[in-house]
C-alpha positions, 0 to 999 in steps of 0.5 A: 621861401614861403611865411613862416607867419602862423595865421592860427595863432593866437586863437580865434575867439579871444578878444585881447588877441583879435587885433594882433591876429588880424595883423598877422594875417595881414601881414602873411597876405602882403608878405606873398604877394611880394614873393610873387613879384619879380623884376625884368632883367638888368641890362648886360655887362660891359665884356671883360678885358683881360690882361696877361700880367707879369709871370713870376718865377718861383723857387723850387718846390712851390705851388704855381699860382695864379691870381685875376686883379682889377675891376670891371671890366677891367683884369689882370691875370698873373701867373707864378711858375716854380723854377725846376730843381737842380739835375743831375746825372748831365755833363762829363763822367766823373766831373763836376765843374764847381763854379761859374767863370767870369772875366780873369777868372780860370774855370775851376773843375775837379774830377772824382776819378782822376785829375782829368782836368787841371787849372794853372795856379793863376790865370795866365790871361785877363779871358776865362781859360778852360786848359783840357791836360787829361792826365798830365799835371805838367802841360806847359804855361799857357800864352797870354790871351789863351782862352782853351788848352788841350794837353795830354798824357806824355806819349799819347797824341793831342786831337782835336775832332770836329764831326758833322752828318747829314750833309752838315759840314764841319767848319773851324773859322779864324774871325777878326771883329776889327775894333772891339766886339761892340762895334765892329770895324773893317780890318786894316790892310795887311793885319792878320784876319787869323793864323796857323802855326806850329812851335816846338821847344827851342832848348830854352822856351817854345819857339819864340818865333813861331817856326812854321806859320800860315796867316791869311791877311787881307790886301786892301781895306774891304768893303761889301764889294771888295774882300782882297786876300792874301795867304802866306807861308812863314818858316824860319830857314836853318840858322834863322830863330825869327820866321819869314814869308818864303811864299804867298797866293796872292789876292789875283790866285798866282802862286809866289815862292820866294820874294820874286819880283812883281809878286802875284801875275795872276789866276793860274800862274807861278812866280818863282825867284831862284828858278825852277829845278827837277831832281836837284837840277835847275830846269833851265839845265834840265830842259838842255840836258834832255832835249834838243831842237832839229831843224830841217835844213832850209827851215825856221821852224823846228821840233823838240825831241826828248832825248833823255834816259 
């Protein structure tokens, strides 16, 4: 920027002013040879380091922000994210689940078209429980420990569907953690790793002995290396209202009906207490009753000839 200093001023000739004017000029000379000076460059700066810092969620609605803070070279850059607002439109056709389930307590779901989903009027369990009744109000009570119950209309089937595709295979599988779900533990010999049953209503109450039944048990305490398994088959005869084991694959892959003695003899084999029968008939009077041996005369050996209708 040039002097602004006007070196005419005041006039030339006047003797009270000469000493003013001359500084003046002085001045405006000294003034522009500053302004021609410029210094050498300063040495370069020390590169910044930046630091990603905390992000911060922010409510629905707000402007992201972004902040850098500290000093050379030295910062720290911050972020603030507005949190999405609530969808809409999601999840199951005229339902609307209305709170978030903790532990003890029933999922409560309401329905604007139907009462598709019903709640028991107390948790019958400590677990959060989901029952599924469609449209029966009725279903029955829920067993302690039922964390998902599926009912539906009277007169229409129950299903429960798992699809998969692409090669994906569908998969419904029975664990057993052990001691608590914190800290695993190898399952005790002969406890239930997971079961199958059916029940029907006994007159009074649904089967209290768990008429039809198919648990898988293991037979030894397991290791990486040693997984022994049984799997059982319990029913209640005519007359009985507890189940027991009618038959059992063993761990060795025989099959066992009954309680036949030495139990499992192995990959491929039947074990049969009572005895084997064909069309009601007992095979040992079967194997009599349709066959017979002839042996030439003078041999010891024989053939077996089919002689029945």
């Amino acid at each position: 920027m040039a002097s602004q200093i006007d070196v005419t001023q005041p006039p030339d000739g006047n003797p009270t002013c000469a000493g003013t004017r001359n500084n003046f000029v002085i001045a405006s000379s000294e003034i522009t040879a500053l302004q021609a000076l410029s210094g050498s460059q300063g040495p370069a700066g020390p590169p910044p380091n930046i630091t990603l810092g905390p992000t911060a969620t922010l409510g629905p609605g707000s402007n992201a922000t972004a902040s850098l803070t500290g000093t050379t070279p030295n910062y720290t850059l911050t972020f603030g994210i507005p949190q999405g607002a609530p969808g809409t439109g999601g999840g199951i056709p005229g339902v609307s689940i209305g709170n978030t389930p903790t532990a003890g307590q029933t999922i409560v779901a309401t329905a604007t078209n139907a009462a598709l989903w019903q709640t028991p009027t107390a948790p019958p369990s400590t677990g959060v429980t989901f029952p599924i009744r469609g449209t029966n109000t009725a279903a029955q009570a829920q067993p302690t420990g039922s964390l998902l119950q599926l009912a539906n209309a009277d007169g229409t089937s129950t299903q429960a569907q798992i699809d998969s595709s692409g090669g994906g295979v569908s998969t419904l599988e029975l664990r057993n953690i052990g001691a608590t779900m914190a800290t695993p533990s190898v399952p005790a010999t002969n406890t239930q790793l997971g079961f199958f049953r059916a029940l029907g209503w006994t007159g009074t109450a649904l089967g209290g002995g768990f008429e039809i039944q198919v648990v898988t048990s293991p037979t030894t305490a397991w290791t990486t290396a040693s997984n022994g398994t049984v799997v059982q088959f319990n029913t209640c005869a005519d007359g009985e209202a507890t189940r027991s084991r009618k038959g059992f694959i063993g761990n060795l892959g025989g099959w066992v009906f009954g309680n036949a003695t030495n139990g499992d003899m192995g990959l491929g084999t039947m074990n049969i207490a009572g005895g084997l029968f064909v069309n009601g008939v007992s095979f040992q009077n079967w194997i009599m009753a349709n066959f017979q041996v002839n042996v030439p005369a003078g041999s010891t050996t024989g053939t077996l000839v089919y002689t029945g209708p």
